[in-house]
N, C-alpha and C positions, 0 to 999 in steps of 0.2 A: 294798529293791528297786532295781534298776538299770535294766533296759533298758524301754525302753519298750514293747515287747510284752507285757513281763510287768507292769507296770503297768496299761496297757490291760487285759488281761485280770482283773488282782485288783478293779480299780472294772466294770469290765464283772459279772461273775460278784455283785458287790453289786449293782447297778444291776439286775439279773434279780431277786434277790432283793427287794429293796425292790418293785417291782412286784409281783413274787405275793402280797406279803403287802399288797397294796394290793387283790389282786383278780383282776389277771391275769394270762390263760394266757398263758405265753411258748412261742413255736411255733419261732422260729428266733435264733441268735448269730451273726455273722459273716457275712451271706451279701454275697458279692460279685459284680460285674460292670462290667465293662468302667472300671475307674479307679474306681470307687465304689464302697460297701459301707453297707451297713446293718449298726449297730449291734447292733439287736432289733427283733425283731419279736413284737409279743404278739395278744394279744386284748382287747379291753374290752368287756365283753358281747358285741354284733352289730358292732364296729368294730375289723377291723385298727388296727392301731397301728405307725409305724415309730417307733422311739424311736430318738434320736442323743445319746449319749453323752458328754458332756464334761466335764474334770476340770483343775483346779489340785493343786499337788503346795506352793505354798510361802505362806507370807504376800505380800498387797500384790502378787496377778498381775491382779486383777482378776475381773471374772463370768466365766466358762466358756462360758458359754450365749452372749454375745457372739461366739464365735469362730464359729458357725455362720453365716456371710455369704452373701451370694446366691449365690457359686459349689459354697459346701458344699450348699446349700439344693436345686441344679442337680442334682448330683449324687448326693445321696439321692432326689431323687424321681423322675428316670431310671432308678435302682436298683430303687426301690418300682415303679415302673412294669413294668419286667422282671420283678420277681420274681409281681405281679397275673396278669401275662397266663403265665409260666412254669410257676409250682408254684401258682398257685391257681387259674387258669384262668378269671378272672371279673373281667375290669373293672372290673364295676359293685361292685364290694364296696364297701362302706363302709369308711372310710376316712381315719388323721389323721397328722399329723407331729407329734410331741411332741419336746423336748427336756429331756432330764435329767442337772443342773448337780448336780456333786458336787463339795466340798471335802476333798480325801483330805487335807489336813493339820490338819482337823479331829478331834478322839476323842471322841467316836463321829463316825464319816462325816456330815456335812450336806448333803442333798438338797434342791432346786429340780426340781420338776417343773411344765415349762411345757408345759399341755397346747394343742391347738391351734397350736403354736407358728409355724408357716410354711405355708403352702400350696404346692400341686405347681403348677410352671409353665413352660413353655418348648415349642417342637417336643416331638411326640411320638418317642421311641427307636426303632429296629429291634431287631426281636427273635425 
């Protein structure tokens, strides 16, 4: 695998999977706005879920899940805010930011799922 889209997407496309077979519905891939983007978005039971995506590709890069810092943190949950009040039309939804660390230089893939992982915080978006 070479470019990074495509890589993106072959752990993305695992990443969905590993969740269903954990349980949940996955409703959206890719959704974007305004400089940000969500990952995934699933269901878990009665709780939306944004899940953020992260991956190493080599030995000795370190955790994944690390790389989610307060400005990525900013920016999915401005995303997730848009996409509540856009295509679900309910604020009040319940609602979590997980992260899920994969090692693609692992055989078979090694997953870290941190659920709860960050909370939404900043000005609320226009939208």
């Amino acid at each position: 695998m070479t470019s990074t889209r495509t890589k993106g997407n072959f752990i993305e496309t695992h990443a969905a999977a590993y969740l269903m077979r954990k349980g949940y519905q996955v409703l959206d891939r890719n959704y974007a706005y305004r400089g940000g983007e969500l990952d995934i978005v699933a269901m878990d039971k009665d709780t939306m879920v944004f899940v953020e995506v992260k991956s190493v590709w080599k030995n000795g890069t370190g955790n994944p899940a690390a790389r989610v810092n307060a400005s990525k943190q900013k920016k999915v949950w401005k995303t997730a805010y848009h996409y509540l009040f856009n295509k679900v039309h309910n604020l009040d939804q319940k609602s979590r930011f997980d992260v899920l660390a994969i090692r693609a230089n692992e055989k078979p893939l090694q997953f870290v799922h941190y659920q709860n992982a960050f909370e939404g915080a900043g000005a609320l978006p226009e939208c």
